[in-house]
N, C-alpha and C positions, 0 to 999 in steps of 0.2 A: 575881269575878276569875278562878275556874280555870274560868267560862266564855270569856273573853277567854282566856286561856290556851292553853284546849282550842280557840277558833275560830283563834287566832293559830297556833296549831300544825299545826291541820287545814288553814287555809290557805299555810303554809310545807309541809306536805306534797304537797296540790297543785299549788303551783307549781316542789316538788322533782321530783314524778311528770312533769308537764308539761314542764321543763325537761329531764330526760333522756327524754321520747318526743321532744321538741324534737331534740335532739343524737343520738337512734337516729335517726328521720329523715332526718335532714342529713347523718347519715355514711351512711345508705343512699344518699342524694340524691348525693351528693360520692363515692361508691363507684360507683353505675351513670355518672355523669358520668366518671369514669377511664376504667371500663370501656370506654365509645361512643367515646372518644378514642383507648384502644386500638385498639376496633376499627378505628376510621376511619386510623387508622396506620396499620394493618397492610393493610388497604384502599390505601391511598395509595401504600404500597411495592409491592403486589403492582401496583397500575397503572401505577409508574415502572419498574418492573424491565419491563412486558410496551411501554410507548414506550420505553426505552431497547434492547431487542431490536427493535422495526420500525426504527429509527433506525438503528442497525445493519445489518440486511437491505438498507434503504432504500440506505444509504452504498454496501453491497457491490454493489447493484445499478446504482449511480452508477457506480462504478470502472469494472462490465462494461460499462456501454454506453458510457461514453467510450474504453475498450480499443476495445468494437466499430466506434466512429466512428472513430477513429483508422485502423482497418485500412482501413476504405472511404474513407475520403479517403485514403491509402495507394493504395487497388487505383484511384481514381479518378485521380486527378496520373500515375501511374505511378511516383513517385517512389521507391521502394524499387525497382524493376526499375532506371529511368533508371540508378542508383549501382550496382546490382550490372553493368550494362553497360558505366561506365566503370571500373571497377573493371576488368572484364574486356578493356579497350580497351586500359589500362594494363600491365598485365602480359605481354597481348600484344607491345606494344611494344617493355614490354621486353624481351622474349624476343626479337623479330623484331631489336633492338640487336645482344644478344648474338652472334646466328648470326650477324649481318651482320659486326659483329666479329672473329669467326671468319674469316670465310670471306673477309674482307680479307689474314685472316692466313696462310691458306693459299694465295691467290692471290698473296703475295709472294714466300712460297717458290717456288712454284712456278717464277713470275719468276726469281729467283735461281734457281734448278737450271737452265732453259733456258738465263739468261747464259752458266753456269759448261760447257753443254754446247756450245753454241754457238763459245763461247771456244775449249774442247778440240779441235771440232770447225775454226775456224778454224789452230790450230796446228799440227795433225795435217797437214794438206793442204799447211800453210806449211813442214812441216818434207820434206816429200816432195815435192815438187817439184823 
């Protein structure tokens, strides 16, 4: 019996040694397995931060060229000149009201002063005779 004992114990031994090279193993296994996930994380992020920067670039270089299109099909229509011309037609105008305005209103005076000379003139001559 304390050979059964001693093989019963030598084999509980073994499969104690066994069982924790098993479990050093597997936590080494399960430890570089973290590790590659980490890395490949950090991998992953460093590739999404470098597309979310061309995406970026990309966008700002969408803006420019549609800014750029914009002004040539601007300098092509002429359409910013056309508006700043009537714009200019308009103001003209009305300025060219204005003076006209004016100058109605000065020509009535005027009117009136020749009446009123006229008149003096009429009386004058009417009173001396």
């Amino acid at each position: 019996m304390p050979d059964l004992v001693g093989a019963l114990l030598g084999f509980v031994g073994v499969v104690g040694i066994l069982g924790i090279t098993y479990a050093v193993f597997t936590s080494a296994r399960v430890q570089k397995t973290v590790d590659l996930y980490k890395m490949e994380n950090e991998a992953q992020g460093k590739r999404i931060a470098t597309l979310e920067a061309e995406d970026k670039r990309k966008a700002e270089r969408l803006a420019a060229i549609e800014k750029e299109n914009e002004t040539l099909r601007d300098l092509a229509t002429g359409r910013s000149v056309m508006e700043k011309l009537a714009n200019d037609i308009r103001e003209a105008e009305t300025l060219r009201r204005t003076e006209h305005h004016a100058m109605m209103q000065l020509l009535a005076e005027m009117k009136d002063m020749i009446q009123e000379m006229w008149q003096g003139i009429i009386r004058f001559f009417g009173e001396h005779r």
